[in-house]
Phi, psi and omega in degrees: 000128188268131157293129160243143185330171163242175170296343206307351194256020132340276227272121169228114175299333173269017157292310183238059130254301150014299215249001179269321172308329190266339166284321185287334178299294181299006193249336179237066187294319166244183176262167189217086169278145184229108140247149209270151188291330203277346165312310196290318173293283189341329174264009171049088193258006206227110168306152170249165204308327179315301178322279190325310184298325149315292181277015179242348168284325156319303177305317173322294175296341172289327169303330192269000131121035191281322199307153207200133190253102179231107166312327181311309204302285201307311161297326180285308203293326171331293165307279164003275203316310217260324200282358140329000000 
């Protein structure tokens, strides 16, 4: 009794599982987020006046090169943050 080879090495079962994924890639090449204005107020993208004033006294010191780094201070919030 003679065998003859079958085809099989043809045939890849994971081939139209492939080609339905490569479809799907082409059909949504990206992804899309939309936020709503009302989102958009809801994360208070608007520093409040305290803020701004804070941060413009900062700006000040840095420029005129006054701004001053104390590390301890900087080291204490540090800790404070992880022992939360």
């Amino acid at each position: 009794m003679k065998i003859n080879p079958s085809n099989l090495f043809a045939i890849n079962p994971y081939k139209k599982q492939s080609e339905k994924t490569e479809q799907v890639y082409k059909k949504n090449p990206q992804d899309q987020i939309h936020i709503s204005s009302e989102a958009k107020k809801l994360q208070g993208n608007e520093p409040s006046p305290e803020r701004l004033e804070k941060l413009e006294k900062l700006k000040q010191q840095i420029n005129s090169g006054t701004y001053e780094i104390n590390g301890k201070e900087i080291a204490k919030s540090i800790v404070d943050f992880y022992k939360k």
